[in-house]
C-alpha angles and dihedrals in degrees: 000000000000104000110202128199107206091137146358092265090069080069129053132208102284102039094047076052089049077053104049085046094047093047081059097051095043083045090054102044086054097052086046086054082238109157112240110184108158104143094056106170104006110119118211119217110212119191120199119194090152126046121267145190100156098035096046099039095048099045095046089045090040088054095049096056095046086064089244126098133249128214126217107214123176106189087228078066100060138052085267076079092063099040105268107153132268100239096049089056096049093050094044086055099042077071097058112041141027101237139020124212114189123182114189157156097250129043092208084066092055079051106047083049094051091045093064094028115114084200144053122291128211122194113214101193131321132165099282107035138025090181092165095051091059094045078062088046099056091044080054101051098032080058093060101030104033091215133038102197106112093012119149120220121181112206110192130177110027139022098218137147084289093054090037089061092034087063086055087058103050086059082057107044105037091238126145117248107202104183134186117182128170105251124283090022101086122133124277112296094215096058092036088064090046094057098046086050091062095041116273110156104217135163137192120228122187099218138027091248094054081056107045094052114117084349118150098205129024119206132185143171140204115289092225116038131197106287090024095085098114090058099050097109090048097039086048089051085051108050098047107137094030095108123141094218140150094279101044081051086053088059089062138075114301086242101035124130139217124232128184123166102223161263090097126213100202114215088015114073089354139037120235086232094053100032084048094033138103091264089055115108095160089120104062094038083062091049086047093066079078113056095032086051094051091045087051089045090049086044093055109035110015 
């Protein structure tokens, strides 16, 4: 039976866990220079209506090792540029490859697609989830912190498809989601309730440095996402205040760490000094994307 991964919902505690293993295994055999290739002729369809370094690196490479291949499609590209429907393009593609990634503006898209697909489906960000970007994150955290369970993450700035998944894993994990939004600017409610239905323990702060307090991981986004442009002076006004910086870091465990899932806007939602600094793990959150991505592609269509 197709299996998709929209958000982190089409996935449940132990097989998000399976993930997150298996992401481990496929991360150490390709430090050891061990060949995995365990998806030896699939072929992998990605579909790029926003712009991408991370998403589209980390899914071609991903698919390389994995022994597969791995499609670059702007829908310019396609005859989705000249109007040809969503559902006759999802269901010409299910006949040709093994797995489709879409990253898009809307998530209704990512579902119409999924809906006529005859093969999974991956979102690879839309405005209400960024399901695989958390998967990196967790890798990421469960690294440094060996479990998740009680951990408490801070998310400051704002509350975005990133923040929105990372709300579901928290249901999942047992970690402890400490958030602080400007006003007006808070995750989706709908999803908020669904995460506090199957256990996720949140709570709302009404500045950086509340939330920070006693927290063992920091995270922050841009403040003006792809899409959001023509609010920039308005979302800049906003989010005055929101900035990760040394002092809200301070605030924080001695040995707690920042994430933020790039691109970065230096001097805007992070400070130089923090971004560059011996809390970051950005870094390896980013190289993360990889391994948790593989170990979701071997997951799906293996």
């Amino acid at each position: 039976m197709k299996k998709d991964f929209l958000t982190l919902l089409d996935a449940d505690a132990t097989e998000i866990e399976d993930i997150l293993d298996e992401a481990g295994r496929l991360k150490a055999l390709r430090a050891e220079g061990t060949p995995h290739t365990l998806l030896a002729g699939k072929s992998l369809a990605m579909i790029f209506e926003k712009a991408s370094t991370r998403t589209r690196v980390s899914f071609e490479a991903g698919m390389h090792d994995l022994g597969g291949h791995a499609l670059f499609l702007n829908p310019h590209d396609l005859q989705l540029g000249r109007g040809e429907m969503l559902r006759d393009t999802a269901r010409v593609l299910s006949r040709y490859v093994s797995a489709i990634m879409i990253r898009a503006y809307k998530h209704s898209t990512i579902e119409e697609f999924a809906k006529y697909s005859s093969v999974p489906v991956i979102n690879g960000l839309s405005d209400i989830a960024h399901p695989c970007q958390v998967l990196a994150d967790l890798l990421t955290l469960r690294e440094r912190f060996s479990s998740l369970e009680g951990l408490r993450l801070a998310w400051i700035g704002d509350g975005n498809n990133v923040c929105n998944s990372m709300l579901i894993a928290a249901a999942y994990t047992g970690m402890e989601l400490r958030i602080a939004c400007p006003p007006g600017y808070n995750p989706d409610a709908g999803i908020l309730e669904e995460a506090r239905a199957r256990g996720a323990k949140v709570a709302f702060f009404a500045t950086p440095e509340e939330a920070a307090e006693d927290a063992h991981a920091l995270y922050t986004d841009v403040w003006v996402s792809m899409g959001n442009e023509a609010e920039r002076e308005e979302r800049l006004r906003a989010f005055q205040g929101y900035t990760i910086t040394s002092d809200v870091v301070a605030r924080a465990e001695p040995d707690a760490v920042v994430l933020h899932c790039l691109p970065a806007h230096r001097g805007e939602e992070i400070t130089e000094e923090v971004l560059e600094g011996p809390q970051s793990i950005v870094w390896d959150q980013a190289e993360n994307r990889l391994h948790a991505q593989k170990a979701l592609l071997v997951k799906l269509i293996r």
